[in-house]
MARBA-3410 file (N, C-alpha, C, O; in Angstrom, 1 decimal):
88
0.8,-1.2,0.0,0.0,0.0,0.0,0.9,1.2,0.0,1.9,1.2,0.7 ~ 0.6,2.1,-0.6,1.4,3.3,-0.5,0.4,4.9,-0.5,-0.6,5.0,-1.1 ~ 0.8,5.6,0.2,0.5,6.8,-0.1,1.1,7.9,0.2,1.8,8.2,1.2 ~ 0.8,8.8,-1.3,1.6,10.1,-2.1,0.3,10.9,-1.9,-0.8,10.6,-1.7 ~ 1.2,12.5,-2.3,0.3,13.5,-2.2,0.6,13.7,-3.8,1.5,13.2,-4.5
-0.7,14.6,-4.3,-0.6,14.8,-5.9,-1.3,16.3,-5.4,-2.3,16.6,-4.7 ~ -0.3,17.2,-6.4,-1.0,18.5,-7.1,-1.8,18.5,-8.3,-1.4,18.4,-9.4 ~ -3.3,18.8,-7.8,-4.1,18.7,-9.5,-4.6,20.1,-10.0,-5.2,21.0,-9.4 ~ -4.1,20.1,-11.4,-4.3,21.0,-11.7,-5.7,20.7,-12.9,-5.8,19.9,-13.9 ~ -6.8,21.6,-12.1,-8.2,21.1,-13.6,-8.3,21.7,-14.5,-7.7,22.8,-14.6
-8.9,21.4,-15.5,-9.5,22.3,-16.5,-8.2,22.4,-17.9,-8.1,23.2,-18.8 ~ -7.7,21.5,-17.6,-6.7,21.3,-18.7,-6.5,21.0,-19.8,-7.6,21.2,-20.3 ~ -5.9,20.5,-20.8,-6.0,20.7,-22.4,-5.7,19.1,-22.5,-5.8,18.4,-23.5 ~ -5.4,18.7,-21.5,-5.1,16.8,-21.5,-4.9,16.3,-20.2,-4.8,17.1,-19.2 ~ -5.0,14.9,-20.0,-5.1,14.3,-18.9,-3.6,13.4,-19.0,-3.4,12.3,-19.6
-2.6,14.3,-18.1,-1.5,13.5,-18.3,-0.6,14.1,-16.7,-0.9,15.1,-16.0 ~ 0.4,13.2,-16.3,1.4,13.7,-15.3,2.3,14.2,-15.6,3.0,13.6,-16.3 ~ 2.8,15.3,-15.2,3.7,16.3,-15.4,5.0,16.7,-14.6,6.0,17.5,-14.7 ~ 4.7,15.9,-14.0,6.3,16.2,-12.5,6.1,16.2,-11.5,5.2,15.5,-11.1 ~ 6.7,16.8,-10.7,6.3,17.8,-9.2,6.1,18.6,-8.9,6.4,19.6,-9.7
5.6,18.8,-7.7,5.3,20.5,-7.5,5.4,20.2,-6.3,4.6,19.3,-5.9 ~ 6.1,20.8,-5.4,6.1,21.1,-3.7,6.1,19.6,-3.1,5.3,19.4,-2.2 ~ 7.1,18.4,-3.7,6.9,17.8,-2.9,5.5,16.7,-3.4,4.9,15.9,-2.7 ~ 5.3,17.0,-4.7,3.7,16.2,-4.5,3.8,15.8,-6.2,4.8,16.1,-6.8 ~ 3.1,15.3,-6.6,3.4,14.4,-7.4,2.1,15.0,-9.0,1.1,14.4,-9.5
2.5,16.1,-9.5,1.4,16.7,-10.4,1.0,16.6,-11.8,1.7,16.7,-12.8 ~ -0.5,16.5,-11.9,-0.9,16.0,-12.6,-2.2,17.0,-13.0,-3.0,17.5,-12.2 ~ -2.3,17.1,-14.7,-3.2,17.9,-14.9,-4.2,17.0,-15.7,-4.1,16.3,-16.7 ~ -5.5,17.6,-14.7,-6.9,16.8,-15.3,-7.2,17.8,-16.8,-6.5,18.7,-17.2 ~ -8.7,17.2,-17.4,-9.6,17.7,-18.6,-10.5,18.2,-17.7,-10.8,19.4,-17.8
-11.2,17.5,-16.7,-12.4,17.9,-15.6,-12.3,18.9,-14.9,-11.4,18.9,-14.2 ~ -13.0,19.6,-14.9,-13.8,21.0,-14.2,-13.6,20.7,-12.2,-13.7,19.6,-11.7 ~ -13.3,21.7,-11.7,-13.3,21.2,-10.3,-14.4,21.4,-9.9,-14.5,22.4,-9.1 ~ -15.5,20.8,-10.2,-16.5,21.0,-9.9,-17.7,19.9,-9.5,-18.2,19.1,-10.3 ~ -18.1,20.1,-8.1,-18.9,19.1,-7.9,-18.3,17.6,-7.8,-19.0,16.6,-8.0
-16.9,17.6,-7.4,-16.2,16.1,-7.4,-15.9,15.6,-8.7,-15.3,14.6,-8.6 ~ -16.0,16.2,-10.2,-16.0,15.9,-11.0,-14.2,15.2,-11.3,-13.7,14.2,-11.7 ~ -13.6,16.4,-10.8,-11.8,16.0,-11.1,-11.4,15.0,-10.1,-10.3,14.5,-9.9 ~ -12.6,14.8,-9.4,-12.0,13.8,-8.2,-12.5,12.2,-8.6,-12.2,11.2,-8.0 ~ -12.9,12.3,-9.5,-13.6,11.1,-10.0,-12.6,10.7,-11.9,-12.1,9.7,-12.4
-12.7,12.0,-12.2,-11.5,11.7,-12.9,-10.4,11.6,-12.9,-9.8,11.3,-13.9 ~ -9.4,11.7,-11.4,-8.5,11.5,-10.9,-8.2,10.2,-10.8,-7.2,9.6,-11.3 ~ -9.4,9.6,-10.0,-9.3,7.9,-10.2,-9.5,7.2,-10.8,-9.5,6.0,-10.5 ~ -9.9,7.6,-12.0,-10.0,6.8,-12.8,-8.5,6.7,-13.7,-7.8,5.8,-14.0 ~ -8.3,8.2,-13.8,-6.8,8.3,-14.6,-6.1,7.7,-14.1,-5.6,6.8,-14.8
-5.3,8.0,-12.4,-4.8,7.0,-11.5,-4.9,5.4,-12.5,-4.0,4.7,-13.1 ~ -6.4,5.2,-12.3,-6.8,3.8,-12.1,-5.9,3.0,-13.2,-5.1,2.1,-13.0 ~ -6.6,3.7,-14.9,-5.4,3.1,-15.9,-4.1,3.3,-15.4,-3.4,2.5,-14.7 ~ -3.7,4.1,-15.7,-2.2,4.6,-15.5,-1.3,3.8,-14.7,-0.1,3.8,-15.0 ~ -1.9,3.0,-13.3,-1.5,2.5,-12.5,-1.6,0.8,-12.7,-0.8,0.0,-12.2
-2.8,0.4,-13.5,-3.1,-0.7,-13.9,-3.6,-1.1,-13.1,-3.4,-2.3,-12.9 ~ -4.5,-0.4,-12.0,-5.0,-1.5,-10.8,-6.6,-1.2,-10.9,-7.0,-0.4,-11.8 ~ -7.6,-1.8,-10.0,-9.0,-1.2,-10.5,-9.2,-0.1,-9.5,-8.5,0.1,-8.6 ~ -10.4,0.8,-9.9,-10.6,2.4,-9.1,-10.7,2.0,-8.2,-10.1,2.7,-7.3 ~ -11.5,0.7,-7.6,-11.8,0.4,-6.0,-10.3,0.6,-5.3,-10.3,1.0,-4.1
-9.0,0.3,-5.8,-7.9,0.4,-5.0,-7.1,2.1,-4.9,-6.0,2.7,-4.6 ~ -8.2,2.3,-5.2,-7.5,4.1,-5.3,-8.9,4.8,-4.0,-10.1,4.8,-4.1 ~ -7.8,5.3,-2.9,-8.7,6.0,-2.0,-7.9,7.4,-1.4,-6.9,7.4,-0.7 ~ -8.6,8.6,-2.0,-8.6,9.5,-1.6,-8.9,9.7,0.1,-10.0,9.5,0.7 ~ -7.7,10.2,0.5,-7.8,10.2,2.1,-7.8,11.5,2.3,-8.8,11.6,3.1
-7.3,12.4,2.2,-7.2,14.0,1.9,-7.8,14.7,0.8,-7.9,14.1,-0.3 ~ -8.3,16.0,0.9,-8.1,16.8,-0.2,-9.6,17.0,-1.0,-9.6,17.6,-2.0 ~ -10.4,16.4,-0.6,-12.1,16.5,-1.6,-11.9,17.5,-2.4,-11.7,17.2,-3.6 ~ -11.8,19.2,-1.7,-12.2,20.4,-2.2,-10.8,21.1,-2.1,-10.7,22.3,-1.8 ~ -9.6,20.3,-2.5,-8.5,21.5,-2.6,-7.8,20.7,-3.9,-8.3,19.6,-4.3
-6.9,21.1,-4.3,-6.2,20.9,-5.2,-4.6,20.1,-4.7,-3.9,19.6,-5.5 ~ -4.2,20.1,-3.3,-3.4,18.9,-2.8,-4.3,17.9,-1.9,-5.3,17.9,-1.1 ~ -3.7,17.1,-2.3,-4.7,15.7,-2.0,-3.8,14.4,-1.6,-2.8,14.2,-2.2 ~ -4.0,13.8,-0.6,-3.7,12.6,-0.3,-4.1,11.4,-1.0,-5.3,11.5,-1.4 ~ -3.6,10.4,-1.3,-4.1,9.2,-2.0,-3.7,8.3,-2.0,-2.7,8.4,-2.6
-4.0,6.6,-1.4,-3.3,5.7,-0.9,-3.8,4.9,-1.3,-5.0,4.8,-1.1 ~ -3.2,3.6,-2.3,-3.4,3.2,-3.4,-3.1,1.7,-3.2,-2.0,1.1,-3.1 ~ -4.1,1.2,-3.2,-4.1,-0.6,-2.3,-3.2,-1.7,-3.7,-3.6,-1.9,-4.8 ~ -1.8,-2.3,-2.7,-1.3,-3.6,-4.2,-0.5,-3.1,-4.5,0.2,-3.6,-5.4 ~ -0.1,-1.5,-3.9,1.1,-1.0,-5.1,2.3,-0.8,-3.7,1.9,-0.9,-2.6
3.8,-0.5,-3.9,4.4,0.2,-3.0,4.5,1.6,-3.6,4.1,2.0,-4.7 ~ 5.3,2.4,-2.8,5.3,3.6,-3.3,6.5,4.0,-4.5,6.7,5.0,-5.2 ~ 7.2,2.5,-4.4,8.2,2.7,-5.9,7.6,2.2,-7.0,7.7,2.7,-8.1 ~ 6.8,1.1,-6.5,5.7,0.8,-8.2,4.8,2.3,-8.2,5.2,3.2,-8.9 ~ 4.2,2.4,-7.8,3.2,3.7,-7.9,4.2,4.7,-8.9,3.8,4.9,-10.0
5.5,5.3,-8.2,6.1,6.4,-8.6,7.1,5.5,-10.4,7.4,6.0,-11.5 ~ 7.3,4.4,-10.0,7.7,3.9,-11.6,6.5,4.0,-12.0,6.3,5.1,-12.6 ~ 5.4,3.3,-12.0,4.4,3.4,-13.2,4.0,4.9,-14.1,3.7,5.2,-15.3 ~ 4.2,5.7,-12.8,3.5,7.2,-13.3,4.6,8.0,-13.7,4.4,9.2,-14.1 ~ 5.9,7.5,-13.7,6.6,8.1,-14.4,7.1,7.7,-16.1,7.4,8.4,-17.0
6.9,6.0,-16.0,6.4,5.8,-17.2,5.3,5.9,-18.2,5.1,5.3,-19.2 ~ 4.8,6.9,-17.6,3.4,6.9,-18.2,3.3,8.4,-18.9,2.3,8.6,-19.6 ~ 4.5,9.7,-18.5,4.3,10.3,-19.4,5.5,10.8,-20.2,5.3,11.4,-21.2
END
């Protein structure tokens, strides 16, 4: 199990990871922050990207901010951080 913090940035022109930012692991949605919408498309993007299913992706932090906690069941925090670095 591992858990990282991710900076999201919404409303973006693609749904891809981009680096870091302060320590946190950032990633720009297509989804509106609106109404949980980026928070739903977070896990899902997670979900491929990581190869695991959404049910193992659990937001523990962050509903209504843009740094977010997230602890991701099956992975360690070196698979998590290889996968998402291969991924863009």
């Amino acid at each position: 199990m591992a858990t990282l913090r991710f900076h999201i940035v919404p409303n973006a022109k693609s749904d891809k990871v981009v680096g870091e930012h302060d320590n946190a692991i950032k990633i720009k949605l297509r989804a509106p922050a609106v109404e949980g919408k980026a928070n739903v498309a977070l896990r899902c993007f997670l979900a491929e990207k990581l190869k695991v299913p959404e049910r193992a992706i659990i937001l523990q932090h962050g509903q209504r901010s843009r740094q977010k906690v997230i602890r991701v069941e099956g992975l360690s925090e070196e698979e998590l951080r290889a996968r998402l670095a291969t991924s863009h």
